[in-house]
N, C-alpha and C positions, 0 to 999 in steps of 0.2 A: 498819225502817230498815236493819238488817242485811241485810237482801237486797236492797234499792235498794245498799249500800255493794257487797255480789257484785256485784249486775249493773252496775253504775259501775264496777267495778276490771275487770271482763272486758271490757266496751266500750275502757277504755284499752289493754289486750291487746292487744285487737283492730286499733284505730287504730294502734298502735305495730307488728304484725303489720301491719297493710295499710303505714305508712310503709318499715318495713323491707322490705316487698315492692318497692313504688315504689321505692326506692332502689337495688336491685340491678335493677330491673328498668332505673332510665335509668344506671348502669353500664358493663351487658350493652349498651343502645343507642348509649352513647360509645364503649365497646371496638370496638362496630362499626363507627361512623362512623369512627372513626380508622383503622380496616383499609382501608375504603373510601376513605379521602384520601390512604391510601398506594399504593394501588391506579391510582388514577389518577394521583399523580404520576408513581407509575412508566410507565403509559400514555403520562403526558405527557412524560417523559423520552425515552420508546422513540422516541413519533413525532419529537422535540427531532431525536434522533441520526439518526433516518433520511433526516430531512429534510435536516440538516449532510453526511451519507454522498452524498445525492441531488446535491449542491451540488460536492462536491469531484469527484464522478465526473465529473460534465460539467465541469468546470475541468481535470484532466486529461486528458480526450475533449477539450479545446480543443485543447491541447497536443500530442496526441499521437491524432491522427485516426482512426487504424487499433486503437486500444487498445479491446478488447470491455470488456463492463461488470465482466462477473465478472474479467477482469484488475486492472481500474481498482480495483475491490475489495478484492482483494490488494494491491495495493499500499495502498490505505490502512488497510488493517489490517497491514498487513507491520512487525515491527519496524525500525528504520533501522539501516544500517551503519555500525561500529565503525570509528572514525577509522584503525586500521590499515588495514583493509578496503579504504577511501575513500585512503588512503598505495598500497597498491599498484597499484588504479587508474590512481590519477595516475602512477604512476612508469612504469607498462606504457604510457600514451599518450604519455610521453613519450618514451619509445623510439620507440613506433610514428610517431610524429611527424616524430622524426628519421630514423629507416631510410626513411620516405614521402618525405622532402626529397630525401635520395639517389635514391633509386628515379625522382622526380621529375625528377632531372638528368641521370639515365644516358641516354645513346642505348640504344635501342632491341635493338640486336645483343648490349648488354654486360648486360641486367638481369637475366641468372639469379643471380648474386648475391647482387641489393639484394630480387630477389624468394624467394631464403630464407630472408635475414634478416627478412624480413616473414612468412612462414611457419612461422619459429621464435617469434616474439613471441604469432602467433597457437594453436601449439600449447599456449604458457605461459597463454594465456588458458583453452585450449581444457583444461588440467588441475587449471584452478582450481574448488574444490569452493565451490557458494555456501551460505549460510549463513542467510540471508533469503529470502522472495518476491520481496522487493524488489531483491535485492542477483541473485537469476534471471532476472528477467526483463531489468535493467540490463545483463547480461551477455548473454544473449540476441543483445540488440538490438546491444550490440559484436560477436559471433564474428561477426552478419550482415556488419555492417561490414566486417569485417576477413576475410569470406571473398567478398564481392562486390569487394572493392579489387583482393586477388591476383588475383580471377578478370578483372577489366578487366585488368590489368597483362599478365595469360596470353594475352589475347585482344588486346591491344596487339601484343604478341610474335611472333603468327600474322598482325597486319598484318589483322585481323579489327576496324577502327576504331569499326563501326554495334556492336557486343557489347561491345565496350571500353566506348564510352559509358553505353548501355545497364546495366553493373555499377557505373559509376562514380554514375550517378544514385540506386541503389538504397543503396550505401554511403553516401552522400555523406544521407538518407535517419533510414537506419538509422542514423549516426553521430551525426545530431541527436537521435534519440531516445533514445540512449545517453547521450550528454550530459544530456538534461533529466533522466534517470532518476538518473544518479547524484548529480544536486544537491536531487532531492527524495527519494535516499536516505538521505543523510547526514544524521547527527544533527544538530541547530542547532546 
């Protein structure tokens, strides 16, 4: 009877050895299932994001025609500009705005002038350090602005009307795309 009770206590051993194996063994297969559901969420996150990225590039490609994709890019990973940032902006178009009105009203003989106060607003632009992608490339698409404007105004000047036009379309342009940029640079 004594060795049936051995061999009955080492069978429990045993069982309790094969359970505690089983045990660690579906563990080990939770530990990994749960690596693998992490795995793919984050998969599923990735393509989430790329998919949202694919969406806003052609929504700013609406907007802004000539914008390639890797710009489009940058901009939406671009941090947004600092309400100061977005303050001197506005306050430099509203100069350029007004010296434009004048410039606008001069006869033709008198706009060296109104055209270097337009050439000074654009130098201030032209020494502005940007601080963003977004806040570059918005700036960008202004010095075009503001250097195809003077260049119609200069070609107006020469009495050279087909080149005048011609800069004016290009600013006029370019001025919109500066516009849209700095309203989807600024923070909300």
């Amino acid at each position: 009877m004594q060795a049936l009770w051995k061999h009955g206590g080492a069978m429990k051993y045993g069982i309790l050895a094969a359970i505690a194996v089983m045990g660690i063994a579906f563990y080990f297969m939770h530990q990994s299932n749960k690596e693998s559901m992490a795995r793919i969420e984050a998969s599923q996150q990735a393509y989430t994001e790329q998919q949202n990225k694919t969406v806003k590039v052609a929504e700013l490609q609406k907007s802004l025609p000539d914008l390639r994709e890797s710009d489009a890019l940058k901009l939406i990973e671009s941090p947004k500009m600092s309400d100061d940032d977005v303050a001197f902006y506005k306050d430099l178009s509203g100069r350029w705005f007004d010296a434009l009105k004048v410039a606008g009203a001069t006869p033709r003989i008198d706009l060296s002038g109104p055209v270097q106060e337009l050439q000074k607003l654009k130098r201030d632009l032209d020494a502005r350090q940007p601080k963003t992608d977004c806040e570059d490339m918005m700036r960008a698409e202004l010095l075009s602005a503001y250097n195809h404007t003077i260049d119609g105004f200069l070609e107006f000047m020469m009495k050279n009307e087909s080149q005048s036009g011609a800069n004016t379309r290009v600013a006029l342009d370019s001025m919109d795309a500066a516009t849209f940029m700095l309203d989807y640079c600024k923070a909300s």
